[in-house]
C-alpha positions as CSV (number, residue, x, y, z in Angstrom):
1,X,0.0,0.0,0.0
2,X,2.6,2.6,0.6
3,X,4.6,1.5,-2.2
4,X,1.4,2.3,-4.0
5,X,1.2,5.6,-2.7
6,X,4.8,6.8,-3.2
7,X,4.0,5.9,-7.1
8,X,0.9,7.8,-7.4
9,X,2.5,10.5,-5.2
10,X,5.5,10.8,-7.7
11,X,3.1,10.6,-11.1
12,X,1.3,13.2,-9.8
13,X,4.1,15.7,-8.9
14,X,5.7,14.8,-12.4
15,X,2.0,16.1,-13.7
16,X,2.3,19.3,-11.7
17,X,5.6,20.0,-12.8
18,X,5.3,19.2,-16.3
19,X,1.5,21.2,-16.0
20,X,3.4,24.7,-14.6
21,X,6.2,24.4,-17.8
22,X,3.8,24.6,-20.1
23,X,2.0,27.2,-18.7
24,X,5.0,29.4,-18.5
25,X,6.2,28.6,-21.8
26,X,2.5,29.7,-22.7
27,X,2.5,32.9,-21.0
28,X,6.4,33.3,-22.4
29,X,5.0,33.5,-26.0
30,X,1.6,35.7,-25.3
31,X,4.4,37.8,-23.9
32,X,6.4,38.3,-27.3
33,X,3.5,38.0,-29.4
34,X,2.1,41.1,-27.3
35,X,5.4,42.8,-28.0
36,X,5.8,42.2,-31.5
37,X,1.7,43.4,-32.0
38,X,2.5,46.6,-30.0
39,X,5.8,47.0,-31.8
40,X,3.9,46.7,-35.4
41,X,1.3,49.4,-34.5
42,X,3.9,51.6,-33.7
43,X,5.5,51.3,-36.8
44,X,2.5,51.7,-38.8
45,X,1.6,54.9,-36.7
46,X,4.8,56.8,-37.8
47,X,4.4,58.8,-40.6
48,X,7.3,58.5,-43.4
49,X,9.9,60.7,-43.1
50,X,9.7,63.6,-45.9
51,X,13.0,64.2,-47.9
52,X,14.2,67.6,-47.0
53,X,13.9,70.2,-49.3
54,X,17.1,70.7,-51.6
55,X,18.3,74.7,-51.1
56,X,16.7,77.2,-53.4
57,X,18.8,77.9,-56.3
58,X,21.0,81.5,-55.6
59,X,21.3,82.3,-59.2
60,X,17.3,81.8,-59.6
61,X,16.5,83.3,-56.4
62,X,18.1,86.7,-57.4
63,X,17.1,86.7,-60.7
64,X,13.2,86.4,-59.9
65,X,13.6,88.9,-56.6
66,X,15.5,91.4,-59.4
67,X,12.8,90.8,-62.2
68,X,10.0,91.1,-59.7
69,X,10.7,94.5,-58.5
70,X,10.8,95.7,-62.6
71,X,7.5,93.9,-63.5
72,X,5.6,95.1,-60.0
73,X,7.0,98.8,-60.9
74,X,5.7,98.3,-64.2
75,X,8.1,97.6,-66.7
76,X,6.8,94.5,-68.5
77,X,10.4,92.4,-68.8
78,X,10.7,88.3,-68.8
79,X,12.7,86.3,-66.4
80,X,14.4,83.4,-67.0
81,X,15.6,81.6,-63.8
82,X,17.4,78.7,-65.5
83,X,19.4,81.1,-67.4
84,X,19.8,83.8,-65.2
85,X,18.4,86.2,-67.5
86,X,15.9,89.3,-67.4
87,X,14.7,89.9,-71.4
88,X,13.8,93.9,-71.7
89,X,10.9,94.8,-73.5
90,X,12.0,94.5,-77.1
91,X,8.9,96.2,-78.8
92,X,9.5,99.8,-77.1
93,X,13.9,99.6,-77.3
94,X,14.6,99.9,-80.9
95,X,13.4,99.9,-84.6
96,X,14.2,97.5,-87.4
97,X,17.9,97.8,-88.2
98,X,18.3,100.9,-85.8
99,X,20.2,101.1,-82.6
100,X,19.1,104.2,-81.6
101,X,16.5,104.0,-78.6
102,X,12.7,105.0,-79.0
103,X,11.5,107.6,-76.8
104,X,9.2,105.2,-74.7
105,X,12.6,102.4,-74.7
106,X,14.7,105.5,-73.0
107,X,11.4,106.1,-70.6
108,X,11.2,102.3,-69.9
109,X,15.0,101.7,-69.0
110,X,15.4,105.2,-67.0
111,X,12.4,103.7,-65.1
112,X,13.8,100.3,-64.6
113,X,17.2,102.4,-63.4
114,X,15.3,103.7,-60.8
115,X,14.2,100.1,-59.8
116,X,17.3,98.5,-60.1
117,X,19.2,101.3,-58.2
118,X,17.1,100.0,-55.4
119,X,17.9,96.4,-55.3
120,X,21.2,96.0,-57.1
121,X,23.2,97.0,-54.2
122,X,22.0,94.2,-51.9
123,X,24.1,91.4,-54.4
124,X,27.2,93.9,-55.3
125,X,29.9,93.8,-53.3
126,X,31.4,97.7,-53.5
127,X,27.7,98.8,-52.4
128,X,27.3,96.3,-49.7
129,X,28.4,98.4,-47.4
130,X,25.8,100.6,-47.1
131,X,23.2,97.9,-47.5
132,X,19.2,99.8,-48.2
133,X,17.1,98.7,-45.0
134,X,14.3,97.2,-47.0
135,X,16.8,94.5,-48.7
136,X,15.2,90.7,-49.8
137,X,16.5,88.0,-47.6
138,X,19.7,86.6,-48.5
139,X,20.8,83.9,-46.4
140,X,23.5,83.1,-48.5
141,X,25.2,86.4,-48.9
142,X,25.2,85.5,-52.7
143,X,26.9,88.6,-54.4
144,X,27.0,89.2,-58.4
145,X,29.9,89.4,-60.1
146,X,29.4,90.2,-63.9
147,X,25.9,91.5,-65.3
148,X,26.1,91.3,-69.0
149,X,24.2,93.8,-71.3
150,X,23.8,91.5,-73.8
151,X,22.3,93.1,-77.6
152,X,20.5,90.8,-79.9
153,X,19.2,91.4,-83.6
154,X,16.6,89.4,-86.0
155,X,17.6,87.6,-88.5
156,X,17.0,90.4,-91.6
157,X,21.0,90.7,-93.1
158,X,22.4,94.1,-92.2
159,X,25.4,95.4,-94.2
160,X,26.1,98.7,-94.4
161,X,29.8,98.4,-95.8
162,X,31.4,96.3,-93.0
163,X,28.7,97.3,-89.9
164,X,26.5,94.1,-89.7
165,X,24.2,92.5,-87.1
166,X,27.0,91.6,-85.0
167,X,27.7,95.6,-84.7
168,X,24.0,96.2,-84.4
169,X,23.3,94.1,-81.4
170,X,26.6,95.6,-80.0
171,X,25.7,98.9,-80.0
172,X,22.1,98.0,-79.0
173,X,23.3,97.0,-75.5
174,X,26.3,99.9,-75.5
175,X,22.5,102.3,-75.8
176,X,21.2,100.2,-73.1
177,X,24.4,100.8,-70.6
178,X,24.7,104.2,-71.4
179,X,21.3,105.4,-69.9
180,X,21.4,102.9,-66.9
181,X,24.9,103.7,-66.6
182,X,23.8,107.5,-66.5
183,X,22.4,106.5,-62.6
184,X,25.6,106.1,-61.4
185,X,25.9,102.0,-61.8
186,X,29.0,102.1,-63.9
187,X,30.7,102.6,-60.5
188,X,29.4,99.3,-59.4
189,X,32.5,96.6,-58.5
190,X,33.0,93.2,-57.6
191,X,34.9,91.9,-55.0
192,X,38.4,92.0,-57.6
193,X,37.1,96.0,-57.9
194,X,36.2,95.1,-61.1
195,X,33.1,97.1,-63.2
196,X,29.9,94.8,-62.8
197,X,28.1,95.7,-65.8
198,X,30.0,94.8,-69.4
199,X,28.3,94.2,-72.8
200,X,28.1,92.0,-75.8
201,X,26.5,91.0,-78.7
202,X,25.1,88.1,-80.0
203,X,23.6,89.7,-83.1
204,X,21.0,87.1,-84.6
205,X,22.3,83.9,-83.2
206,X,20.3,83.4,-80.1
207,X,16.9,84.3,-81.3
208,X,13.9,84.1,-78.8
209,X,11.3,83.6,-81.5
210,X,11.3,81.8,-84.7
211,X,8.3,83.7,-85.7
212,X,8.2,87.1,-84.1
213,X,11.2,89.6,-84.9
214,X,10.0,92.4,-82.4
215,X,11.2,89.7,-79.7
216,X,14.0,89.1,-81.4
217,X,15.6,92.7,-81.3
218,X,15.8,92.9,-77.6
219,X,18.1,93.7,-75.0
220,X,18.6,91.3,-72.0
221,X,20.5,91.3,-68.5
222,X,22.5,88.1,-68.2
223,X,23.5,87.5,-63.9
224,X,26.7,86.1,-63.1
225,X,27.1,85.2,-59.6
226,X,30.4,85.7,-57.7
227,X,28.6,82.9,-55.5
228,X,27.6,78.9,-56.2
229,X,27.6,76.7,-53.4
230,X,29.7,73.4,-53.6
231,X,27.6,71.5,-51.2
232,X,24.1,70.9,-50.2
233,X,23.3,73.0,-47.4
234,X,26.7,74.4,-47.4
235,X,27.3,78.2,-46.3
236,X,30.4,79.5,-47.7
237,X,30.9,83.6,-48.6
238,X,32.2,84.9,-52.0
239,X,35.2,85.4,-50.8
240,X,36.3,81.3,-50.3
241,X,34.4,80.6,-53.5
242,X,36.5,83.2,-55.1
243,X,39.8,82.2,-54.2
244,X,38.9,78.6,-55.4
245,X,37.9,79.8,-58.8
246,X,41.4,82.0,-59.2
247,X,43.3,78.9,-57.7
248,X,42.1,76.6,-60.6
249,X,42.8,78.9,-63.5
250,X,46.5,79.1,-62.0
């Protein structure tokens, strides 16, 4: 009889012991399944991450502040941000095969003078010093170094002994730079105190119309920055960019 006993006494305890493993293995597993569920719906509460924004193009950003000031003023020019280039109006500048400016052309560019007096000095260097107060943001201290008076022609031949297009277009901007130089911008430098304005010609080889000739006798404002950053995000003054530039054409 007590042999008996001991034998149901040990079976049973085996039973117990075996019973309480399972049930922690059990509760072990509801455990990390309860994890894992609480760690998906976290996950799938997170919003995705939006890319940052790539910085705003300097050349572009100065090119539509500039052309926006002319246009709200009233002088009807076109901007070209991927270029860097403001178009003046080419149906009030000049005649067919003449570069002598039209009464309204010398109104219209003594009235964009007045505008760009305004804002030019923010972006050139010599000028900087005395910065206007009502200035555009410019977190980049982007400066101009070159603007380019740049004459164009249509494509009607012009030979009058050995002046051609090429001459025309030339002395188209030289009319241009000589009434807003008159405002006292030919005094304008860059950080090499060189003059910021310069002109050129491209006669009739960059038409802006293949159709319309009026646009194609026009006068246009071509921005050179003294500034391009290297690096995403990267803040670096004219100066360093600069150096860098004269350092590879040594």
């Amino acid at each position: 009889m007590f042999i008996k006993t001991r034998r149901n006494t040990a079976a049973t305890h085996e039973q117990v012991e075996e019973s309480g493993y399972m049930a922690s293995a059990s509760d072990l597993m509801i455990g990390l399944l309860f994890i894992f569920i609480v760690m998906v719906m976290v996950l799938l509460s997170r919003k995705p991450e939006q890319p940052p924004e790539p910085p705003a193009d300097p050349l572009a950003t100065v090119v539509h502040t500039i052309g926006t000031k002319l246009q709200n003023a009233g002088v009807p020019v076109t901007i070209n941000q991927v270029s860097g280039v403001i178009s003046l109006p080419a149906d009030t500048l000049f005649a067919r095969g003449s570069a002598e400016l039209e009464g309204l052309g010398v109104r219209t560019l003594r009235q964009s003078a007045e505008q760009l007096q305004q804002v030019l000095p923010c972006y050139i260097y010599s000028q900087r010093r005395r910065l206007p107060d009502d200035c555009p943001p410019n977190p980049q201290q982007v400066e101009i170094e070159t603007i380019l008076i740049e004459g164009h022609t249509d494509s009607v031949p012009l030979h009058r002994g050995d002046y051609n297009n090429w001459h025309l277009g030339l002395d188209r901007a030289r009319a241009v730079y000589k009434v807003l130089g008159s405002e006292g911008m030919q005094s304008y430098r860059n950080e090499r105190e060189q003059p910021v304005f310069g002109i050129s010609s491209y006669a009739d080889e960059r038409p802006s119309s293949k159709d319309n000739d009026t646009q194609n006798r026009r006068v246009e404002l071509r921005f050179v920055l003294a500034f391009q950053p290297t690096d995403i995000g990267a803040t670096k003054g004219p100066s360093s960019t600069l150096k860098k530039m004269q350092e590879t054409v040594r």
